[in-house]
Every structure is written in structure tokens, then in C-alpha cells.
C-alpha positions in Angstrom: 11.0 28.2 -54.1 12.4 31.8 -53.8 11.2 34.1 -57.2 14.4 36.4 -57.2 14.4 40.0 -56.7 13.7 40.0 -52.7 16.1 39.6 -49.5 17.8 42.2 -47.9 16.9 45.0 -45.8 18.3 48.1 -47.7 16.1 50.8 -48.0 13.3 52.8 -45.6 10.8 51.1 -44.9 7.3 53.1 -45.8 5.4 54.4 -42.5 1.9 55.5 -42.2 -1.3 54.3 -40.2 -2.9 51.8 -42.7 -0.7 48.9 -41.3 2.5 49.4 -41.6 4.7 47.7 -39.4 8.5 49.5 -39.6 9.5 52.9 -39.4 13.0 54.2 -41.3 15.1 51.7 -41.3 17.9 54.2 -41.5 18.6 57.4 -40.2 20.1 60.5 -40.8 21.9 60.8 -44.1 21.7 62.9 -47.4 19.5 61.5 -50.4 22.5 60.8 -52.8 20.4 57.7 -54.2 20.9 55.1 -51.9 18.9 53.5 -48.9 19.2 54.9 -46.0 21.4 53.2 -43.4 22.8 54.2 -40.1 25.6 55.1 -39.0 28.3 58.2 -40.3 27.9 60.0 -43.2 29.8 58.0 -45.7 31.9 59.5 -48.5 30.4 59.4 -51.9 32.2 58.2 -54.1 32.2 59.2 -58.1 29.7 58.5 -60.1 32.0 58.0 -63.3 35.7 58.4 -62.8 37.5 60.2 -65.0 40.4 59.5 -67.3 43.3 60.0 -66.4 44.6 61.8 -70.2 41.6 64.8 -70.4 42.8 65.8 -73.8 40.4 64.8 -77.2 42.0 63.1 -79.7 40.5 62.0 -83.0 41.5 58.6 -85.4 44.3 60.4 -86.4 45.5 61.5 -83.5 45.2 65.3 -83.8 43.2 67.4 -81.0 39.5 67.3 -81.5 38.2 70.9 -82.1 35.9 72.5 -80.0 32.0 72.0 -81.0 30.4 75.0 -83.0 26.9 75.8 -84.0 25.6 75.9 -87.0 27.5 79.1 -87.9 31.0 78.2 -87.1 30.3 79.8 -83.6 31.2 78.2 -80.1 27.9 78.4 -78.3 27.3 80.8 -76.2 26.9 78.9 -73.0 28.2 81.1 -70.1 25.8 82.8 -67.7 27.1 85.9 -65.3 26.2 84.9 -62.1 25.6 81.2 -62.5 27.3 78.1 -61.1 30.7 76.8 -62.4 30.2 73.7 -63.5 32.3 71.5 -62.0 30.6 73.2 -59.3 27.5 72.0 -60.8 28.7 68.4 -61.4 30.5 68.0 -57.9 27.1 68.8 -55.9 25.6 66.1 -58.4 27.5 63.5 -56.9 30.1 62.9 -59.6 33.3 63.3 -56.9 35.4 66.2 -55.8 35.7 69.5 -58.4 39.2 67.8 -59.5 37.3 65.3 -61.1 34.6 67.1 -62.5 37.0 69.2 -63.9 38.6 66.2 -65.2 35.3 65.3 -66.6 34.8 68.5 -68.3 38.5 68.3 -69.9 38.1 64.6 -71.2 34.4 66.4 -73.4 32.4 64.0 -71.3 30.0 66.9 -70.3 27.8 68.9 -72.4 25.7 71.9 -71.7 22.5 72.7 -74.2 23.9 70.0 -76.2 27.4 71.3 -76.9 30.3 69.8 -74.9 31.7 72.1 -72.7 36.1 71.9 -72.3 36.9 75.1 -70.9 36.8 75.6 -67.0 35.1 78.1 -65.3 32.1 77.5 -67.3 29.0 79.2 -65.5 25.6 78.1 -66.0 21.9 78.6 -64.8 21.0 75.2 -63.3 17.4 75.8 -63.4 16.9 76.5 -67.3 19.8 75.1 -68.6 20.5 70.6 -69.6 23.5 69.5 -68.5 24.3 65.7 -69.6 27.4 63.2 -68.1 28.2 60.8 -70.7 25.2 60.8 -72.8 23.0 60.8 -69.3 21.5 63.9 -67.9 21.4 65.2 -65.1 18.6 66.1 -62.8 19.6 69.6 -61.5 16.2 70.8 -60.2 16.2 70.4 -56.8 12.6 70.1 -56.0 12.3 67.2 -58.3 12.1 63.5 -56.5 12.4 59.6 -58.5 11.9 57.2 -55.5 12.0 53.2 -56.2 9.6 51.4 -54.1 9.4 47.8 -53.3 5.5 47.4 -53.4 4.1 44.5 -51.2 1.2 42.6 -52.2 -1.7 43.3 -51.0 -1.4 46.7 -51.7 -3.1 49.0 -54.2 -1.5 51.1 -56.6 -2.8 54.3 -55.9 -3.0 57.1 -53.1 -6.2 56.4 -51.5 -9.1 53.0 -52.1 -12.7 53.5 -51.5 -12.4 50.0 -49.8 -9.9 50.8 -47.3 -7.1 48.7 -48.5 -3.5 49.5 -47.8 -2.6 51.9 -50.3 0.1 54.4 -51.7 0.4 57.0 -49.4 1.7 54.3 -46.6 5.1 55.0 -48.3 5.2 58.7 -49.6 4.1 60.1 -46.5 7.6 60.3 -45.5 8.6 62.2 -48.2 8.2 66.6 -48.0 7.3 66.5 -52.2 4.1 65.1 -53.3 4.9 61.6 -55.2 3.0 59.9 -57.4 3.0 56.5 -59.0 4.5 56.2 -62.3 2.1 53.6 -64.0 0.9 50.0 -61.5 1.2 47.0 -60.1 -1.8 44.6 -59.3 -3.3 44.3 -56.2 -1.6 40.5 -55.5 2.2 41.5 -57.5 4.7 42.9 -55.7 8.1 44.4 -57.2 9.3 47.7 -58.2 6.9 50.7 -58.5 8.8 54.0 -59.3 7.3 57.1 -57.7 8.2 60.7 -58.6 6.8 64.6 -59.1 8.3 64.8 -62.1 5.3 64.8 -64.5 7.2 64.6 -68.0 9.2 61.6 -66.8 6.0 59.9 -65.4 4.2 60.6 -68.7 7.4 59.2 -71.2 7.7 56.2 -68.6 4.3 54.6 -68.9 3.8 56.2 -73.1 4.1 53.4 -75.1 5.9 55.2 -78.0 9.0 55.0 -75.4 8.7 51.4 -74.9 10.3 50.9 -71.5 11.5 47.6 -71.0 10.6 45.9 -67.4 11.3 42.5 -66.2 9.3 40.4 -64.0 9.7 36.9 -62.2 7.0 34.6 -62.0 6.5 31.4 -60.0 3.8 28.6 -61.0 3.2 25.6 -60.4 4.5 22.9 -62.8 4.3 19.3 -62.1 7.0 17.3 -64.2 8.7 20.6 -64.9 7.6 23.6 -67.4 6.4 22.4 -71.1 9.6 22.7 -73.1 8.2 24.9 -75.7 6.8 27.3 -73.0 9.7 30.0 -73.4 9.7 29.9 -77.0 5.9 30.8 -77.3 6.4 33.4 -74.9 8.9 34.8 -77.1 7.2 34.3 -80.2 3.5 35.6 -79.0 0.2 34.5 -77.9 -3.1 35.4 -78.5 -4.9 37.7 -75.7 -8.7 39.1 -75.5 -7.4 42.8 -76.3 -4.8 41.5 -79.1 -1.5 39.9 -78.9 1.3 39.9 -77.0 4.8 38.7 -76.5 7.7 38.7 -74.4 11.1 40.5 -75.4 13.1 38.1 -73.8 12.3 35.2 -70.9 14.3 32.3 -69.7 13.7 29.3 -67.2 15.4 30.6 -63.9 14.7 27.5 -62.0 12.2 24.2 -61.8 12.4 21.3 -59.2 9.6 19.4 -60.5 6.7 21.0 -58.8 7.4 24.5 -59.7 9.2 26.4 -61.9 10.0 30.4 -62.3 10.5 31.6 -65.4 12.0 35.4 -66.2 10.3 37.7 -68.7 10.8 41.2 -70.2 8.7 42.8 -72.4 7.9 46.5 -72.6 4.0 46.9 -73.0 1.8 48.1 -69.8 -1.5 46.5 -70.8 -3.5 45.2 -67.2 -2.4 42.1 -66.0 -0.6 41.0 -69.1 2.0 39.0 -68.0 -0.2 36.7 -65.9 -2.8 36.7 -68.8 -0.1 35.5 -70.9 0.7 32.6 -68.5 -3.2 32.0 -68.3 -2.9 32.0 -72.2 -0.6 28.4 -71.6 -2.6 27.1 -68.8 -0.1 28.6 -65.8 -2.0 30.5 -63.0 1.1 32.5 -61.6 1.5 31.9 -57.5 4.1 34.6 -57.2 4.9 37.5 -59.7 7.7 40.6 -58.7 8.3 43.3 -61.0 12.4 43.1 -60.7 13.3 46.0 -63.2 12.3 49.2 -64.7 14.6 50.7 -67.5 18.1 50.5 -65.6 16.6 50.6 -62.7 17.2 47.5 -60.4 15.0 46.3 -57.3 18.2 44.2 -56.1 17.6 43.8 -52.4 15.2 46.7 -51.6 13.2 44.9 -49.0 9.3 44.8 -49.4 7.9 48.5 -48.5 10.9 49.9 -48.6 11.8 53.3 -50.6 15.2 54.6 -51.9 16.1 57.6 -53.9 17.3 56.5 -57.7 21.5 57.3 -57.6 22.4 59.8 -60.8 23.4 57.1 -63.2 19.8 55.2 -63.0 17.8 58.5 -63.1 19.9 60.1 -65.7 20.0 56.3 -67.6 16.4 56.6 -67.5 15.9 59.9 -68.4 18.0 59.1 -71.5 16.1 56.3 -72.6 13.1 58.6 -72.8 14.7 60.9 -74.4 14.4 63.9 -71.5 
């Protein structure tokens, strides 16, 4: 019975000597978040589109002002010799400098907090936030989020005393030092995020943040899955290290033998999803990690790697508030 999350081919597939068996299973191409396919360089299309009225209106229908500071002042944004913004937004990915101009008229881009609606705005990429609809963006360049579809039987880490396939089979292909943001058993397989951004890394796996991830798991289940099974989960069970329960889980699929059953939750103890099945008498025979955050695994194949588009990263970045 298939578990969900898998198929496909997108993506590059992770290279390196410790038994990998594909190379990149695109080529050529810029990292705009997508896998990498053959082919042309295909046009990127807008991340948001814009309106196609770019004035502000309030309830009443007058012009919304511009935002001030706290002393009545319009922020002092510009910097002499920076990048216009639109410039800024366009080499983000979000379309052609009409429509990032667009975006800037319609006040769905702030700088430093304030929302920007004059053109011709410059600013200093490297120290200064820029956000697109509450989401912001990632402007430094040397910083890398890569979505990886870890196999089983592979640790989660860049090296293993017992010479296991590990980590480094899929970052080598990358110039930036990645690292994993938080794990996945040695026998799950799913979504692992790698990055070099170490303040995203450390908000992802804090629990303060309480990232949400979802996970599909496969056991078996003879006469179908207890019908009270998805309401415990829900409600809690009792683990060694203290309770736990799911945010949300639903039956996906049963056929009398089997069954998978969907869960989210958003704590990061060890094994705690298959200790909570073990809590109900279910030894999982499949479990993939399908989402982190916004992020999707959708049809990244296993070993395969693809660069997080705008909208997830800054989505994610969002959600712990960066």
C-alpha cells in the first residue's frame, strides 16, 4: 500500500561515494527554488502577481496615508548607492520591475517594517529586511535552504563512526557548507531541510516556535485500524519521557491488512511518532516525514535535493518570526 509523499522524479538526485546511485538529475539552470530539470532556461514566473488598482484605500474609501514612525516622520529608508527596490524584488523572483513596481504601489512591500510606496526606493540588501506580503525575503546571497528527500537507511548527520550512508552523500554538490536542520531516524525517510543559515536552523528545531510537521505512517492492521485509534492520537498518550499528542491525524487508507494513518504534531522528541504508535500496539512498517512548516515533499524523489522557492522560505521564515 503506497504511504503518500513519494513518486516522481523532480529534483537532483544527491551524489557522493558512499553508494549513491544517480548523479543530477537535471542540468544547467539557475537555483530559483525548484528541481532541477533539463532542458532551456524557463521563464520564471511571479511569485505573487500584483493587483491590477496599486492605490490604498481604507473602509471608507479615502487614500491610505503613508506609514510614519513614532514621531509623525516617514522612515528614513533610502540608502545612496543601494539597490532600487523593485530592482531588489525583481532579482528575488517576484516577475519583471513592472510588477514589482506594482507590488510596491499596491503597499505590499515593506522595508525595516515600514511599507515602502514610492519608487525609486534604494536600499542596502545586506543590512536591511525587506518583506512581500507579510513574508520576507532572503536577500543574502550566500545563504542556502535545500529540501531533501532522505532515504532510509541513511543517518542524519555528516559523517557515522560505523560507515553508514550518511549526510554528506547529498550536500557535496552544493559550494556552501549545509547542515541538517534537526533528524530523521535511521529506518524514516521524508523531508529533511538543510541550510547555512544558523538562526533559521536554531528557531526551526526550538520548541518555543512549535513548527508543525506531518508524517505518514503505514502498519499493519488486521480487520482494519481500532476505531478509537485517531481520537487517542488527538487526545494524548502516555510516553516514558511524558506525554504526547498529535495536532491533527486522519485515516488516509485501510484495506484490511494495513492501514496509513496521517499525523501532525509539532514536538521533535526521538522517535515520537513511532513511540506513540508503539503506545497502541502499532509497530509502524513505513513512516515519511511529508511536511515541514509550508514546506511540501510532493514528488521530490528519494535522495533528491531542491532549493526552497521564495514563498516557502519566506513562509517559513515568517512562522519563526525571522
Amino acid at each position: 500500500m503506497a504511504t503518500g509523499g513519494q513518486g516522481g522524479s523532480g529534483g537532483r538526485r544527491g551524489s557522493g561515494s558512499k553508494g549513491s546511485s544517480g548523479g543530477k538529475a537535471g542540468s544547467g539552470g539557475a537555483r530559483s527554488g525548484g528541481s532541477r530539470s533539463g532542458g532551456g532556461k524557463q521563464r520564471r514566473r511571479s511569485a505573487f502577481t500584483p493587483p491590477r488598482s496599486t492605490r490604498l484605500r481604507d473602509d471608507e474609501g479615502a487614500v491610505r496615508p503613508v506609514p510614519t514612525d513614532a514621531d509623525g516622520e516617514m522612515p528614513d529608508l533610502h540608502r545612496e548607492g543601494g539597490e532600487r527596490l523593485q530592482k531588489v524584488l525583481a532579482q528575488a523572483g517576484f516577475g519583471s520591475r513592472r510588477a514589482c513596481e506594482a507590488l510596491i504601489g499596491a503597499g505590499r512591500v515593506k522595508v525595516d517594517g515600514a511599507v515602502v510606496l514610492e519608487q525609486g526606493v534604494r536600499i542596502d540588501p545586506s543590512t536591511q529586511v525587506v518583506h512581500v506580503d507579510g513574508r520576507r525575503l532572503q536577500l543574502d546571497t550566500t545563504k542556502l535552504t535545500v529540501a531533501l528527500h532522505k532515504p532510509r537507511h541513511v543517518v542524519s548527520a555528516m559523517s557515522d563512526p560505523e560507515g553508514r550512508r550518511d549526510l554528506t552523500e547529498f550536500t557535496a554538490e552544493f559550494p556552501q557548507r549545509l547542515y541538517h536542520v534537526g533528524r530523521l531516524d535511521y529506518e524514516t525517510e521524508g523531508l529533511l531541510l538543510l541550510t547555512n543559515d544558523g538562526e533559521l536552523a536554531h528557531r526551526l528545531t526550538h520548541p518555543s516556535f512549535a513548527v508543525e510537521k506531518t508524517y505518514v505512517c503505514r502498519f499493519d492492521a488486521p480487520g482494519g485500524p481500532p476505531r478509537g485509534l485517531v481520537k487517542t492520537l488527538r487526545e494524548g498518550v502516555e510516553l516514558e519521557d511524558g506525554p504526547a499528542r498529535a495536532d491533527r491525524a486522519r485515516v488516509l487508507a485501510q484495506d484490511g491488512r494495513e492501514a496509513v494513518v496521517e499525523v501532525t504534531l509539532h514536538e521533535g522528541r526521538n522517535r515520537i511518532v513511532r513511540r506513540m504508535f508503539a503506545s497502541q500496539g502499532f509497530e509502524l512498517t513505513a513512516l515519511v516525514r511529508t511536511r515541514i512548516g509550508p514546506v511540501l515533499l510532493g514528488d521530490l524523489a528519494p535522495g533528491a535535493t531542491r532549493e526552497l522557492t521564495h514563498r516557502e522560505l519566506g513562509t517559513l521564515m515568517a512562522e519563526v518570526g525571522l
